[in-house]
Structure formats: structure tokens, C-alpha cells
Phi, psi and omega in degrees: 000127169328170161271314209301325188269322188291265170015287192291269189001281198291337153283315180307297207290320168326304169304318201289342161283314182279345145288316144355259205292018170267305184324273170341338209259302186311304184283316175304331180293304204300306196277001195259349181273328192268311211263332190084017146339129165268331153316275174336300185296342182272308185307330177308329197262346184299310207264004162295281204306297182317311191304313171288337182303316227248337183246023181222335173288321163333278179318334199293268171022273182287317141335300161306343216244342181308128186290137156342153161190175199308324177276349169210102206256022175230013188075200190229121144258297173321330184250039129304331204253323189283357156302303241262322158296333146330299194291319167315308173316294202304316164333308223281306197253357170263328179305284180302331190287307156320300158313305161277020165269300186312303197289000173246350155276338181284329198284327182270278187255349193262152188243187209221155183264342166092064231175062174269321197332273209292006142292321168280303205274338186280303177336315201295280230294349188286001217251335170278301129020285193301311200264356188270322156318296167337296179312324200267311191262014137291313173298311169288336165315275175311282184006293181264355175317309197295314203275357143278004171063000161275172186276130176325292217290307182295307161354293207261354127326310190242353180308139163269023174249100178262044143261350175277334145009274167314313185283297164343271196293336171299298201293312183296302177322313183298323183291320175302325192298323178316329194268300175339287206307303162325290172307340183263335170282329160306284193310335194271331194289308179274357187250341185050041148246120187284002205257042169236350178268340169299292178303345194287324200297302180319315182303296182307328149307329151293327183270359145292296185270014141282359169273328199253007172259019187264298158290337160290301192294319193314301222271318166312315169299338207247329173308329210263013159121074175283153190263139156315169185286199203301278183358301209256316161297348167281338185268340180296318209277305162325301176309289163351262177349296159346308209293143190292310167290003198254125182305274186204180199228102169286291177249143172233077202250148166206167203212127166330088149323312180194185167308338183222009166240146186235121169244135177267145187211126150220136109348088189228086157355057185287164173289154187319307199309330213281144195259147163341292171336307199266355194285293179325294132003313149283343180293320181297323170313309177279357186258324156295300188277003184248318172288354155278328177275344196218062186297024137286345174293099163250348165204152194223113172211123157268113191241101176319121203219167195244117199283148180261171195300160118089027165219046172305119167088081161200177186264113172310141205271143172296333188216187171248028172234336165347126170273172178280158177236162197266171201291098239257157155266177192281142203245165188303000000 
């Protein structure tokens, strides 16, 4: 798959969620307004929040995707992540903030109109919604899983594309609240205690703000300069390594740009024997073979250097204030 396809993909998912969740926010509000449900009115308020969300992943997308130019010559990748932290924030404090405040006023004072029917049938139709979205950002989740050689769960652990990210854990989140939401209008139903439709509301305000403090630490890690994973600087540091002129690789550092650029910085020993001609010439070589391997690789850059004593067979250092580390095994 293309980056041009990983790209269009991660926007259809995106669209296809935040029309999900517009749809979804109108009919829970109608029914949280007809039944008094304090659940409802939280779920209502989970997928209003999904929805900016979704439109704030939107903007990161198109934002993120703007070509280099003089004034940000690595490009604007980065500032994908700050909508996409924009979106976390807005999750943290209108989803979350809402529910539980509602749901500990419903628990004190509020009584229920006792109108569950259009509360069960909006739950329903919202919960297929949900999950025919869900389907579509598992299927890009596997996709790119495959195409980085790692596992769905480690994927969405270490991408830097936190908007495929995003849709993910918001849609698995929406199905719980849904589930959640349900069980708490039942129990107020057989029991005509309002206080399982408070907690219910309280809960769903809680699992928003473990998605968005989930997605706030993501997005933070990747503004302030994340290294690729353990896996892909060790396959970098090989391909290095590789080169018919190259000694060894003193320093090696790269850093997330955005969801689809990656920039490489190495420190490299070339042999004494080696001519101008040929340093150029490996440069070109590395610069080939790691964006063949890896076409997220958007700049390479080497700088030739003279190895200090005494770290023949040892690992190229992560920084230049690093001490060397020794040859890590491989991790899953």
C-alpha cells in the first residue's frame, strides 16, 4: 500500500466515523431528552465529543499533509498531532466533563420520566453504527499492521498516525458506553432507582477520560520528538552498517515528523581507504535502501566522522551525549 493510500484510508476513516457519530449524538439526544435518562444524555454528549473529535482529526489529516516550504523545510507533519491533541483535550473536557457532572446530579436529584422504549431502540440502532465504524478502522489497523511486520495491538501502540489511533479506541470506547449506558437504564428500570442510570453516566464519563488521556500522552510524545521503534532503528542501523565503505555507525538518531515522514541523522566511520567519490556514493546507496524498505523515510542524513577508540562491535549511540550500548536482542 502506497503512502498516497495509507493517507486517503485514514481520512474515509475518519469521514466515516464522524458521520457515524453526528448521526448517533441526534438520536441519543432526542431520546435522552424524551426519556430523562442521564446515561443517554452522557452517551449523547460521548458522541457530540466523538464528533469534534473527528473533525479536529480531520483538519490534522490536511494540515499534516501541507508540502514542505521555506518556512518549515521537514514540513508540517507535526502539526497533525497538535489537532489531534486539540481533539484529545475537547474528549477530556466536554465528553467527560459532562457525564460526570450529570451523572452525580442525576444520582442527587433527578427523577427519570420513565420513557425507556426510545432509549433501548436508539441504544440498539446506535450500537451497529458503532460497530459497522469500528469494523472499518480494524481493517485499516490490520492492514498497516501487516505492512510495518508487527501485530494489531503493537501497531497501535507505537504509530505515529494517532488518528487511525483515535477512531479506534473512540469507537471500541463508544460500544462499551453503549453497553455501559444499557445496563444502567435496565437496572433503573427493574429497580425505579435512578441511582444505576448516575453511575452508568459517571462510568462513560470515566472511560473518556481514560481514551483521552490515553491520546493526549500519544500525541505529546510524538510533538515533542519521538525516535522510531526498537525494531526499525535496528533494521536502519543494519541497512548502515551494510554499506561496502561504511566501518561502522557511531551515532544513529531518527525522529517521527509526522504520520508518514521519518527523518534519519547518523554519525558514520567510513574506511580510511575511502574517496570523496565514494562516501558520496554510500550516501546515495543509504538513502536508497532504507526508503525502499521503509517509504516513510523522508530525509537521511550523513555525517561523516572518525570513530573514537575502543567501540569496535558495540551499537551505535541513540544521541551524541549517549554513552554506547551494547547490542540489544531482538524484540518481538
Amino acid at each position: 500500500m502506497s503512502e498516497a493510500e495509507v493517507k486517503s484510508e485514514s481520512v474515509g476513516t475518519v469521514v466515516v466515523a464522524g458521520a457515524a457519530n453526528l448521526a448517533i449524538a441526534i438520536a441519543k439526544l432526542v431520546a435522552g431528552l424524551i426519556s430523562g435518562s442521564a446515561a443517554m444524555l452522557s452517551e449523547a454528549a460521548h458522541s457530540v465529543a466523538d464528533t469534534t473529535t473527528e473533525v479536529l482529526l480531520y483538519l490534522a489529516l490536511r494540515r499534516g499533509a501541507k508540502p514542505a516550504d521555506t518556512r518549515h523545510p521537514f514540513g508540517y507533519g507535526k502539526e497533525s498531532y497538535v489537532w489531534a491533541f486539540l481533539a484529545a483535550l475537547f474528549t477530556f473536557v466536554a465528553g467527560a466533563g459532562f457525564a460526570i457532572t450529570h451523572g452525580v446530579t442525576t444520582i442527587l436529584v433527578h427523577e427519570h420520566s420513565g420513557n425507556y422504549l426510545i432509549s433501548y431502540v436508539v441504544l440498539a440502532i446506535s450500537f451497529v453504527i458503532e460497530a459497522i465504524s469500528l469494523a472499518r478502522a480494524v481493517r485499516q489497523v490490520r492492514s498497516e499492521s501487516r505492512r510495518w511486520r508487527t501485530s494489531p495491538r503493537r501497531f497501535l501502540r507505537l504509530t505515529a498516525d494517532t488518528t487511525v489511533k483515535a477512531v479506534f479506541l473512540e469507537d471500541s470506547a463508544a460500544l462499551i458506553g453503549l453497553l455501559i449506558a444499557g445496563v444502567g437504564l435496565g437496572l433503573s428500570q427493574l429497580t425505579g432507582d435512578e441511582l444505576y442510570d448516575g453511575v452508568a453516566s459517571i462510568l462513560i464519563g470515566v472511560l473518556l477520560l481514560v481514551v483521552a488521556a490515553i491520546l493526549a500522552t500519544s500525541n505529546i510524545s510524538l510533538l515533542v520528538g519521538r525516535a522510531v521503534p526498537e525494531r526499525i532503528h535496528r533494521e536502519i542501523e543494519r541497512d548502515l552498517a551494510g554499506l561496502p565503505t561504511v566501518d561502522r555507525i557511531d551515532t544513529l538518531m531518527t525522529m517521527q515528523l509526522g504520520p508518514e515522514d521519518i527523518l534519519v541523522a547518523a554519525k558514520v566511520d567510513f574506511r580510511d581507504d575511502a574517496t570523496g567519490a565514494d562516501i558520496e556514493a554510500a550516501a546515495d546507496e543509504a538513502e536508497r535502501r532504507l526508503t525502499e524498505r521503509y517509504p516513510e523515510i523522508a530525509y537521511v542524513f550523513l555525517d561523516p566522522t572518525r570513530s573514537l577508540p575502543g567501540l569496535e562491535g558495540r551499537r551505535a549511540r541513540r544521541t551524541q551525549e549517549g554513552s554506547p550500548q551494547e547490542s540489544a536482542s531482538p524484540q518481538p
